[in-house]
C-alpha positions in Angstrom: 17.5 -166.0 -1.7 16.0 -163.1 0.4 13.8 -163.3 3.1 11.2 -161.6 1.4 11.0 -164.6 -1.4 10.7 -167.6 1.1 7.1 -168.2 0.4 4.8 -168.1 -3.5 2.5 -165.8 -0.8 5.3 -163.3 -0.8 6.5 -163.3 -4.4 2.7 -163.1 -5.1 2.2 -160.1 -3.1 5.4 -158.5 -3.9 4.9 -158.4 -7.8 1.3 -157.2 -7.1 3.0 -154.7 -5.4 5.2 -154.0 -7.8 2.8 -153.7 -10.2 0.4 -151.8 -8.6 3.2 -149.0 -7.5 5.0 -148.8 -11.0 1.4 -148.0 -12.5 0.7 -145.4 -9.7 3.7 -143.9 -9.8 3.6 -143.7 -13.2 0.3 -141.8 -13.2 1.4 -139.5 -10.4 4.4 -138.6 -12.5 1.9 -138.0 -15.7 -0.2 -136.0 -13.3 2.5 -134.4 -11.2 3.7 -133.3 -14.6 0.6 -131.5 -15.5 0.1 -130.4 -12.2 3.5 -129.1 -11.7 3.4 -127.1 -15.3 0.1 -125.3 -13.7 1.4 -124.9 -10.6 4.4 -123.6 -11.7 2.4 -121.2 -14.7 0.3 -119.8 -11.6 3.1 -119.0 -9.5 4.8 -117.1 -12.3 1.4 -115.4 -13.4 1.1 -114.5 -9.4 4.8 -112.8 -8.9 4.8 -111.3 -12.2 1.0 -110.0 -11.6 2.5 -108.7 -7.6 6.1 -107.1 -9.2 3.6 -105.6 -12.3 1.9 -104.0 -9.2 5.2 -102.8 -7.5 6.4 -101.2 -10.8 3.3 -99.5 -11.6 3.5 -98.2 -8.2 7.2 -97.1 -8.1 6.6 -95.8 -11.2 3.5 -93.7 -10.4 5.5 -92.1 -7.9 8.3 -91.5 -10.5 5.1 -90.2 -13.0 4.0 -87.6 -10.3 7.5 -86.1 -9.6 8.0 -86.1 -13.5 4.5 -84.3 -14.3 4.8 -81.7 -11.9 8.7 -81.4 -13.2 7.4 -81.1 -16.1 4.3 -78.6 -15.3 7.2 -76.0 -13.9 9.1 -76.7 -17.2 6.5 -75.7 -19.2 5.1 -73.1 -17.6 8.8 -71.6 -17.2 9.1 -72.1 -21.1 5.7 -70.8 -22.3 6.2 -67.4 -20.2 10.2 -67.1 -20.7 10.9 -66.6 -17.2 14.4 -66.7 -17.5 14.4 -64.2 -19.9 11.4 -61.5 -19.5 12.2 -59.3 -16.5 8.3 -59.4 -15.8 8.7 -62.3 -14.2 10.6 -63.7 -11.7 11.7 -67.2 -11.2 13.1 -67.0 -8.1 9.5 -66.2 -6.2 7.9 -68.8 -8.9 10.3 -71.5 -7.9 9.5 -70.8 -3.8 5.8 -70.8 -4.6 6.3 -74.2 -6.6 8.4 -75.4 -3.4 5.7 -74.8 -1.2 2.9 -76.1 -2.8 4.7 -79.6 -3.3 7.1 -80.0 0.1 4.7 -82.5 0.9 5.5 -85.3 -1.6 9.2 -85.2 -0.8 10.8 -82.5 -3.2 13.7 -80.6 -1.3 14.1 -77.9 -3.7 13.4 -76.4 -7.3 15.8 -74.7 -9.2 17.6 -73.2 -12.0 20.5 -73.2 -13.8 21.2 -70.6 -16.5 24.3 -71.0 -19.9 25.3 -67.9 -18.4 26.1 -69.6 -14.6 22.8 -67.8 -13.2 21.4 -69.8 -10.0 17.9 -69.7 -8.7 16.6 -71.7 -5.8 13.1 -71.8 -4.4 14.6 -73.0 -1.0 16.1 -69.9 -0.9 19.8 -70.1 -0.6 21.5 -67.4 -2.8 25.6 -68.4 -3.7 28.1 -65.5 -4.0 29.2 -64.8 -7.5 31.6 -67.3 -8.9 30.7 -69.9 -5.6 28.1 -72.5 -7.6 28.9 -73.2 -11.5 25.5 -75.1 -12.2 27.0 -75.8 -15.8 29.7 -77.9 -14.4 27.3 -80.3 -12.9 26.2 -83.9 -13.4 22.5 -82.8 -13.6 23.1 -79.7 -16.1 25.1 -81.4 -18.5 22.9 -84.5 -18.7 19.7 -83.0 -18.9 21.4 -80.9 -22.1 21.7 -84.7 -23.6 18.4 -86.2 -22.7 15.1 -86.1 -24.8 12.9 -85.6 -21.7 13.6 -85.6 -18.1 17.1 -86.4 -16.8 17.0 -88.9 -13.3 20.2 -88.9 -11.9 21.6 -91.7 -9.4 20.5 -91.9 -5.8 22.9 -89.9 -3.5 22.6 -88.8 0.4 22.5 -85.2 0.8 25.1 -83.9 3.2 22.9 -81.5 5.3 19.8 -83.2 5.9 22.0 -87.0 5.9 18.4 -88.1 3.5 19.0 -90.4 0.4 18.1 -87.5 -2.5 17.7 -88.4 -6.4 17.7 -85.2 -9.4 15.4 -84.7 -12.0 16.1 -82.3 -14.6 15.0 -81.0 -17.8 16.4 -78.2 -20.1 14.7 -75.1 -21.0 14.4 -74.0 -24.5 14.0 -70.2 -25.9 13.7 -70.2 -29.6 14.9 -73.7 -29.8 17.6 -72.9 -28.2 19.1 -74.0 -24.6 19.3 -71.5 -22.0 19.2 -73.4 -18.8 18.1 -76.4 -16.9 15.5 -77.1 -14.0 16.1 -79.4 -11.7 13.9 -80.9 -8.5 15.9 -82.3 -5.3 13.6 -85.2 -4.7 13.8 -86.9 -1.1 13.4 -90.8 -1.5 11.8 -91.6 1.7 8.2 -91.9 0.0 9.9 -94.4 -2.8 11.2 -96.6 0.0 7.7 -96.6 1.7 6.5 -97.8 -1.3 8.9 -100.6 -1.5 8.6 -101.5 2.0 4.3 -101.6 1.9 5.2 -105.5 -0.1 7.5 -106.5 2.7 5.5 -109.5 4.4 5.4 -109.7 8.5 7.2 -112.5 8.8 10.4 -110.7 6.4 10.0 -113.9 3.6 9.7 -111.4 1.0 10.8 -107.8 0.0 11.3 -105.4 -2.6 14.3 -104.2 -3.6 15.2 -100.8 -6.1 18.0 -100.4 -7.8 19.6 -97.4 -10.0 20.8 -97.1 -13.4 24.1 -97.1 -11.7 23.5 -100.3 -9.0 23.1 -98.4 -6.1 20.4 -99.9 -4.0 17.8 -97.4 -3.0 15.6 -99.7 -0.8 16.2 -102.9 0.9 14.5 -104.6 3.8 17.9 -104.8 5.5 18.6 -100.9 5.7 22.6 -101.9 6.2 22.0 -101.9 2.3 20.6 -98.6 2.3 22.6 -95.5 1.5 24.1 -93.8 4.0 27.3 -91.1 5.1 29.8 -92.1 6.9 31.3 -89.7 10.0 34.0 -87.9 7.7 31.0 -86.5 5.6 31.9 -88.8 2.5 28.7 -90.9 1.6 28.0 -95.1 1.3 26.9 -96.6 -1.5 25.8 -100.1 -1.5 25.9 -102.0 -5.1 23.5 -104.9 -5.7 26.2 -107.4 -6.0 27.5 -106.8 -2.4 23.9 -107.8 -1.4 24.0 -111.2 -3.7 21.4 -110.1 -6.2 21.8 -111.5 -9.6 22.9 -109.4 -12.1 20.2 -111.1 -14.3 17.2 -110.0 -13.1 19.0 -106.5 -12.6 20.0 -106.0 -16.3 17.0 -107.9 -17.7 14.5 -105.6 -20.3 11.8 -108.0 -19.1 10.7 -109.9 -16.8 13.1 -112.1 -15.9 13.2 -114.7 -12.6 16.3 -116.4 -11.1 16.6 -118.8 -8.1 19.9 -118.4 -5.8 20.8 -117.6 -2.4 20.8 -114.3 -0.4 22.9 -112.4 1.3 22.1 -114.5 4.5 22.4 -117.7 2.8 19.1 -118.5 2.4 17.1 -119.9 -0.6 15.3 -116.9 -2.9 13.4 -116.2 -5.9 14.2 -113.1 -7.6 12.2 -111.4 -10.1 13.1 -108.6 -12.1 11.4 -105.6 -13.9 12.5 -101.8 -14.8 10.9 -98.8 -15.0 11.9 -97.4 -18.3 11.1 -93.7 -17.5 12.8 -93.8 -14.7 15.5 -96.4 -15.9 15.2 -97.6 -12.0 15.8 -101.9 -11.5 12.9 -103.6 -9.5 13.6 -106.8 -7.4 10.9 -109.3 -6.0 12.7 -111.3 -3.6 10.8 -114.3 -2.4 11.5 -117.4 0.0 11.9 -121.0 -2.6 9.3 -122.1 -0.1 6.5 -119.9 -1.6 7.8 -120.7 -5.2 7.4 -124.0 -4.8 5.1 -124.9 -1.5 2.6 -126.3 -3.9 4.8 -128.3 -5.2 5.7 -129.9 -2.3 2.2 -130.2 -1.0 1.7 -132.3 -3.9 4.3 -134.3 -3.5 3.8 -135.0 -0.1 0.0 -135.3 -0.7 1.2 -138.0 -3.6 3.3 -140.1 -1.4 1.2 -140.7 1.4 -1.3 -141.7 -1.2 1.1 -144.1 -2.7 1.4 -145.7 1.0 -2.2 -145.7 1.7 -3.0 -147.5 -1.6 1.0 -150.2 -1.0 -0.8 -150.8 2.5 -4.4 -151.8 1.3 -3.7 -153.8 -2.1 -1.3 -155.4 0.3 -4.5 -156.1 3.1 -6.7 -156.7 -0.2 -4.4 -159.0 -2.1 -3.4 -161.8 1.6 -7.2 -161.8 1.9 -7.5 -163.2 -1.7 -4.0 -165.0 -1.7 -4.8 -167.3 1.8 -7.6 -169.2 0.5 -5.7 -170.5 -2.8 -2.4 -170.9 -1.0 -3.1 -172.6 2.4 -3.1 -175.9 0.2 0.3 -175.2 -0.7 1.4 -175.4 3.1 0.2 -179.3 3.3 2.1 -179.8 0.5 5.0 -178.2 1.7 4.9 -180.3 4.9 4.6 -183.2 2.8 7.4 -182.4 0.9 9.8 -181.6 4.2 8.6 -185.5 5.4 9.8 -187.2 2.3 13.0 -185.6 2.7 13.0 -187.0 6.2 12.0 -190.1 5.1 8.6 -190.4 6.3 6.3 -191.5 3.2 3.2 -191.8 4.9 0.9 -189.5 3.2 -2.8 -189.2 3.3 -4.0 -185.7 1.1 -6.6 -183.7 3.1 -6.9 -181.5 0.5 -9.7 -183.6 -1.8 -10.5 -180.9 -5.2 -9.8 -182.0 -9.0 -8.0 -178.5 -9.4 -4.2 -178.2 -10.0 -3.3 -178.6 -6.3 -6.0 -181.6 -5.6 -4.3 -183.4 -8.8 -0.6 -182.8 -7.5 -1.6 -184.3 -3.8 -2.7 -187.3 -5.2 0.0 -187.3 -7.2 2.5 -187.3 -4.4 0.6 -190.1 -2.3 0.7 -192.8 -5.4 4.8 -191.5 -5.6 5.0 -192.4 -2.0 3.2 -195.1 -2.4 5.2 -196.8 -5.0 8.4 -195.4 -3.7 7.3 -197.9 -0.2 7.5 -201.0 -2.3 10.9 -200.2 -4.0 12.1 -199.5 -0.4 10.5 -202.8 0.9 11.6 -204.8 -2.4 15.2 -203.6 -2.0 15.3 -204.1 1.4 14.5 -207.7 0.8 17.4 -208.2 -1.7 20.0 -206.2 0.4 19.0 -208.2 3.5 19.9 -211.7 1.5 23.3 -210.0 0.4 23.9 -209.1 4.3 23.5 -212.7 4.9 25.9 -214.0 2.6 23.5 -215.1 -0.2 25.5 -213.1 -3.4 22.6 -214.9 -5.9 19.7 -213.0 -4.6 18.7 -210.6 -7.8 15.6 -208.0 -8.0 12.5 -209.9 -10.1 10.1 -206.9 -9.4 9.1 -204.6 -11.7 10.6 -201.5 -11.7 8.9 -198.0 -13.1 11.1 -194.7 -14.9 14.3 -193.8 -13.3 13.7 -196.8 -10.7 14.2 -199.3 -13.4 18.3 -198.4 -13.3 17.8 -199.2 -9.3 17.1 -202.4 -10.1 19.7 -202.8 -12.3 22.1 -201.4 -10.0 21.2 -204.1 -7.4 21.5 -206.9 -10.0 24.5 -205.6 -10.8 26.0 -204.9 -7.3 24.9 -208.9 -6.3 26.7 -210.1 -9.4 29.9 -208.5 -9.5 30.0 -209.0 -5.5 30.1 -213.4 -6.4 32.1 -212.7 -9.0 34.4 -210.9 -6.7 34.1 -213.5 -4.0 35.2 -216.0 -6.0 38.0 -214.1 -7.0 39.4 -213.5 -3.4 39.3 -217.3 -2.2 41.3 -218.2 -5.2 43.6 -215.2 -4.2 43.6 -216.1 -0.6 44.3 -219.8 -1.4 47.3 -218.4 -3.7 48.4 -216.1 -0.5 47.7 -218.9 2.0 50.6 -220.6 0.1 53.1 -218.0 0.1 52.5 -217.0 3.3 54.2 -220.7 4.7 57.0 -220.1 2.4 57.6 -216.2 3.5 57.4 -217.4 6.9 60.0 -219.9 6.6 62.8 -218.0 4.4 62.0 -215.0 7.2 63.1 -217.5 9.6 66.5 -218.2 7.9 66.9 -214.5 7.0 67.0 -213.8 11.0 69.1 -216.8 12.1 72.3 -215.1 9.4 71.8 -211.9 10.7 71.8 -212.5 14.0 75.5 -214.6 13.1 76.4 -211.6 10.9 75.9 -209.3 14.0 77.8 -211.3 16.5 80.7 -210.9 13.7 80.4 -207.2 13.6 80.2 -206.7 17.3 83.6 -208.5 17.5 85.2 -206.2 14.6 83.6 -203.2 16.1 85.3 -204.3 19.7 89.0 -204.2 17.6 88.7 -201.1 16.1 89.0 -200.0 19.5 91.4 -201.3 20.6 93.3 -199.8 17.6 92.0 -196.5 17.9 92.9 -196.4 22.1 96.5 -197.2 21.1 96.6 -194.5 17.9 95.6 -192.2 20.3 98.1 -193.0 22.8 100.9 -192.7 20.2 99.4 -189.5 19.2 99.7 -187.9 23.0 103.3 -189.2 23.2 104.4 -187.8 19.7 102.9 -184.3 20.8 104.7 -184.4 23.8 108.4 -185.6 21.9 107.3 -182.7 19.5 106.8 -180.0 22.5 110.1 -181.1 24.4 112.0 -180.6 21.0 110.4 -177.4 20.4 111.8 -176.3 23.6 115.2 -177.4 22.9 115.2 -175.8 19.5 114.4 -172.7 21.3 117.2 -172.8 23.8 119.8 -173.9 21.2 118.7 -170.7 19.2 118.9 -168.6 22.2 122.3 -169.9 22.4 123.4 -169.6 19.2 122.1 -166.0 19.3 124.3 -165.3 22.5 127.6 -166.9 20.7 127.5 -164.3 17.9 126.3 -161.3 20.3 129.7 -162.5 21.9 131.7 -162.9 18.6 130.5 -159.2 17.8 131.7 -157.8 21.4 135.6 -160.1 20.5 135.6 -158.2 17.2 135.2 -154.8 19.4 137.2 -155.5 21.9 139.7 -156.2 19.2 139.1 -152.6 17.5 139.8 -151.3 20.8 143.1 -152.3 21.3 144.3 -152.0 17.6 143.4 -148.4 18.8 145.4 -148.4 22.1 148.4 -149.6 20.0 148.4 -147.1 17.9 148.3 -144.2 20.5 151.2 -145.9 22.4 152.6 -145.8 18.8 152.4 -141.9 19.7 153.6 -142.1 22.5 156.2 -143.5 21.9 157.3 -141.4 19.6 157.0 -138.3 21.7 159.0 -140.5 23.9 161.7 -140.2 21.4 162.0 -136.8 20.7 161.5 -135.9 24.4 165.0 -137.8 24.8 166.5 -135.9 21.4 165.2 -132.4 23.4 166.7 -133.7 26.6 170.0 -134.9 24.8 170.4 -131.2 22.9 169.6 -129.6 26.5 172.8 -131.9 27.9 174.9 -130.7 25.4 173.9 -126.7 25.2 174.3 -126.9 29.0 177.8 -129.0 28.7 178.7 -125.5 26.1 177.2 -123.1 28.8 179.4 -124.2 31.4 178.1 -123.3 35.3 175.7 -121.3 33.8 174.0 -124.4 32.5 174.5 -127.1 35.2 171.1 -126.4 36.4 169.7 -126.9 33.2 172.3 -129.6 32.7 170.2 -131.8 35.3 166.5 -130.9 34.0 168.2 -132.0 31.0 169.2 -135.9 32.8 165.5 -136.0 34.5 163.5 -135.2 31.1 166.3 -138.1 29.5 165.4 -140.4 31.8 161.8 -139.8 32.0 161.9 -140.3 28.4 164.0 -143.7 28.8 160.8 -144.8 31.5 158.1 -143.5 29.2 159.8 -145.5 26.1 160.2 -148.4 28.2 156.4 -148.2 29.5 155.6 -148.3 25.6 157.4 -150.8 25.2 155.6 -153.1 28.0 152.7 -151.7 27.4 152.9 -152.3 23.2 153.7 -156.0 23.9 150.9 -156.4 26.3 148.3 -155.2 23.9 150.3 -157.1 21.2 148.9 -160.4 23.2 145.7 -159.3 23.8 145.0 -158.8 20.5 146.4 -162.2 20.1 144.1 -163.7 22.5 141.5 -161.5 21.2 142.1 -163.4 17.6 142.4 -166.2 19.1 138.7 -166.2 21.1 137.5 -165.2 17.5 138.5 -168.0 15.8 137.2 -170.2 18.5 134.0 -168.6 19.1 133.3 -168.5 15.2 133.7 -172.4 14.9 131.4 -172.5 18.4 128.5 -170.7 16.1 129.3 -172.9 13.2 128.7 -176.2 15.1 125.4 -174.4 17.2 124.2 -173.8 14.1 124.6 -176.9 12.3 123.0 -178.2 15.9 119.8 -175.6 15.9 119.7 -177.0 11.8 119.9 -180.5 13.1 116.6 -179.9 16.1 114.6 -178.5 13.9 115.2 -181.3 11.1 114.1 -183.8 14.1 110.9 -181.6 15.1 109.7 -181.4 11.8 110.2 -185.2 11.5 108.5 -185.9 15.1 105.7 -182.9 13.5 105.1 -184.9 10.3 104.7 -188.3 12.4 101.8 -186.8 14.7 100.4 -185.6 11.5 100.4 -188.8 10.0 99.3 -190.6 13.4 97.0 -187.7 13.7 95.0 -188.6 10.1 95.4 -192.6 10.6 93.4 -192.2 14.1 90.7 -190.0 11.7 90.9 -192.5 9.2 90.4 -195.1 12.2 87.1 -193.1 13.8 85.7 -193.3 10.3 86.3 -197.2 9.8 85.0 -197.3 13.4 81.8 -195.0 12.6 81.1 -196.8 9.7 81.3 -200.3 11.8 79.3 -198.9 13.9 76.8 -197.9 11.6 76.6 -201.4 10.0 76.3 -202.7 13.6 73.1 -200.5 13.8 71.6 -201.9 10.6 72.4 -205.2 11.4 70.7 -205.2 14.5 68.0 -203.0 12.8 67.6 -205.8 10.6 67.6 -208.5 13.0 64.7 -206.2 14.5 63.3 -206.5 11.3 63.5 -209.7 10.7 61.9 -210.8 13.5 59.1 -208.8 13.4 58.7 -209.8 9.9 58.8 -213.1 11.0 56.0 -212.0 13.5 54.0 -210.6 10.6 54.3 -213.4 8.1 52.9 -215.5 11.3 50.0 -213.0 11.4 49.1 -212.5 7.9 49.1 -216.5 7.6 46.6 -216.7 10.5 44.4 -213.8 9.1 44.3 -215.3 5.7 43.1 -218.3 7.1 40.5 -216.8 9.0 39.5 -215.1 5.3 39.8 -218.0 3.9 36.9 -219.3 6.3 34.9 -216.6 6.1 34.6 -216.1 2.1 33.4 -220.2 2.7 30.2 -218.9 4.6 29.2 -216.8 1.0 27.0 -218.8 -1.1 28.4 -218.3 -4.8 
């Protein structure tokens, strides 16, 4: 719960509160209702009463242009000045000027069907220079039933904001022309400004048929020419007006922003003869000040009346409720324990009753206390027949029951747990014994294990010798199965370089073959050269003994061949020979590189086989080992169970006195 609902004082004065401010607000909203629906009816009745006044001024001042517009016109028409040479319209229209410079007209003139120009100010165009039929003015004032007011424009000489009336002239029903009035506004924008306030919170705005804003507070708004001559036109929308209050055929309000942001009221009304836009712009503040006067005015009354009902209502509430604080304190010493309790509040109201009330609660709850206290004090003391004989009031009736209860299922109990520990007192002797015997075989079974364990060994030291030796047979064989393939590999490199050299001198035999041959016919030349020499007589005996040296240089060279033929004839003998041999040298290194490596897979498969038999020998000793550790784990065990079953005999015996001391 809150802070604010601790106390009945503060719920009290809270739903007073409550009350009390629904029902006034309620009433303020009735009457704020009522009083806002006047308020706001005055308001209304007020800006629509001040804009009726700024349209019945705006348009007087359109009235007097219009009437004395319209005075010309008529006088123009009755006497047919256009058309009777007695008159002339020209001094007429400067007379006219003259009389009425002072309210702002800038010239009177006249436009005739046939392109005729007058002007009272005075300026005279050259023939063909001004076509008045081509103008806005002429050719709307031919289409309007009454006087013509054309949009607001700034005059290019002067640099003034000018507006056009015109009107046509009629001869025999006919149209023969149109006067028109250059009106300066400067008049229609004093007007407007005479409703600005001081302190610029509200202002009147006019605005054309056409949008153009004629007068503004903020003359930025205002038309104006620019330096090139051309002029600046300033639509409503570009100053944030609503086009609501501009188009509207009555009056009509609307509540937005400005063109600086800030919060407005605008009011709308037109002048119909003039078909001219007026704009009340007012600060929200004014719109709805008495509004929030009110509403101020209502809250601070709604605080004045929270802060007295609230001083009215304690003053009224303390007297009832101080009661409530004994009671309270009451209430915190009974949960403490404390059941003294002596009412100083004596009345035979509501709160007198419930005092007295709480001292006879106290008071009984004292002798329950006392009564029980009693019984569990027996119990404490072993005495499991002491039962509750007082009388016991309500709820309290199931205490005494308890009690009973508790004292009779503790003898029952009791009684149970000496026959138990009687029962246990029993087995305990015979645990104790068999625990005895259980540690004297395990200790016997441990010694055995120890002396298996010491074996294994043994065994596994000489496995592993057997092992190291076996590797080192099986890397000396290696090594000699290397060598003997090294060798092998060198016989047949040798058997290859026999077989060459034995190509070699097949080839040497043949070319002494040649040799010998030329050998041959060199001694068939020399012969023929003996006997053509022998024919030639002295002439040849010169060639005679060429003829004997080429013979017997032949008989040498076939003789050479002949040596030479049977000395390659035993080398290639030899060379057949060393063949032979060295092929049956690689036959037995083979069979002798086959035979190493038949003995170092052998010597491989025994390390193998001594290699898993020593694995197989860890294991057997791992798991001896492991039984060795259980079997002294259970010798530990044993004797501590030993030490236990000692324990729990003495303890049940203790019991065993102890239950003896309850009286059951």
């Amino acid at each position: 719960m809150g802070k604010a609902d601790k106390t009945i004082r503060e719920r009290l004065l809270k739903y007073v509160l409550a009350i009390l401010t629904l029902t006034t607000v309620i009433l303020m909203v009735v009457l704020g209702g009522i009083a806002i629906g006047f308020l706001l009816r005055l308001t209304n009745e007020l800006q629509d009463t001040e804009t009726s006044e700024v349209q019945q001024s705006v348009g007087t001042w359109y009235a007097e242009r219009m009437a004395e517009l319209r005075t010309i016109h008529d006088t123009i028409e009755t006497y047919h000045m256009t058309s009777d040479p007695a008159y002339n319209p020209l001094e007429y229209l400067a007379y006219m000027l003259s009389q009425n410079e002072d309210k702002g007209i800038y010239d009177y003139y006249i436009g005739m069907e046939d392109k005729t120009c007058w002007f009272g100010g005075g300026w005279e165009p050259a023939p063909g220079e001004y076509d008045p039929t081509t103008r806005d003015w002429y050719k709307s004032a031919k289409t309007t039933d009454g006087i013509y007011v054309s949009e607001a424009y700034v005059d290019a000489e002067t640099g003034r904001v000018v507006i056009t009336m015109s009107m046509a002239i009629r001869e025999n029903g006919n149209i023969v022309g149109v006067l028109a009035a250059d009106i300066f506004t400067d008049d229609l924008q004093t007007v407007a400004s005479s409703y600005f306030d001081k302190d610029d919170s509200k202002y009147v705005v006019l605005i054309d048929s056409a949008g153009t804003i004629m007068a503004h507070k903020n003359t930025a708004f205002l038309p104006s020419s620019n330096p090139d001559g051309s002029e600046n036109l300033v639509n409503y929308k570009d100053a944030k007006i609503p086009e609501e209050v501009v188009q509207a055929t009555k009056t009509t309000k609307k509540i937005a922003s400005d063109y600086s942001g800030l919060f407005r009221v605008y009011t709308g009304l037109k002048v119909y003869d003039a078909d001219v836009s007026i704009v009340v712009v007012d600060k929200g503040i004014h719109y709805y000040g008495g509004l929030l006067i009110f509403f101020a005015c209502s809250i601070i009354l709604l605080i004045v009346i929270i802060a007295v009902t609230r001083r009215v209502t304690r003053n009224f509430l303390d007297p009832m409720l101080n009661p409530l604080s004994e009671l309270i304190s009451a209430a915190d010493n009974m949960s403490k324990g404390q059941l003294e309790y002596v009412p100083a509040y004596q009345s035979d109201d509501e709160i007198g009753t419930l005092c007295k009330a709480i001292e006879r609660s106290n008071n009984a709850i004292r002798e329950y206390i006392s009564d029980v206290e009693d019984k569990l004090s027996s119990l404490a003391d072993g005495d499991l027949t002491a039962n509750v004989d007082m009388d016991y009031i309500g709820d309290f009736e199931e205490l005494k029951s308890s009690i009973n209860s508790i004292s009779s299922s503790l003898n029952s109990t009791m009684r149970v747990i000496l026959d138990a520990a009687d029962a246990v007192y029993g087995k305990a002797q015979d645990v104790a014994g068999e625990a005895g015997e259980l540690k004297d075989s395990v200790q016997g079974v441990n010694s055995r294990i120890e002396d298996a364990n010491g074996q294994i060994k043994e065994v596994k030291t000489k496995f592993e010798a057997n092992l190291g030796q076996t590797k080192e047979s099986m890397q000396l064989s290696d090594n000699m199965t290397q060598t003997l393939k090294n060798s092998y590999e060198k016989l047949e490199d040798l058997s290859g370089a026999m077989e060459k050299i034995k190509e070699k001198s097949n080839s040497i035999a043949d070319i002494i073959g040649i040799i010998n041959h030329i050998a041959s016919q060199t001694n068939m030349l020399a012969l023929n050269a003996s006997i053509e020499a022998a024919r030639a007589g002295e002439h040849g005996k010169g060639f005679a003994v060429v003829a004997d040296n080429v013979r017997d240089l032949a008989e040498q060279t076939t003789k050479a061949v002949a040596d030479s033929e049977l000395l390659i004839q035993e080398s290639v003998s030899a060379v057949d020979e060393g063949n032979r041999m060295v092929a049956v040298a690689v036959d037995e290194m083979k069979a002798v590189v086959d035979a190493t490596e038949n003995v170092n897979e052998c010597i491989s498969n025994i390390a193998d086989s001594i290699h898993e038999e020593t694995a197989i020998i860890e294991s057997v000793a791992q798991s001896i080992s492991d039984i060795d550790a259980f079997a002294k784990g259970t010798e530990s065990t044993s004797a501590e169970c030993v030490e236990m079953t000692q324990g729990l005999y003495s303890e049940i015996e203790k019991m065993h006195q102890i239950i003896g001391n309850f009286k059951i």
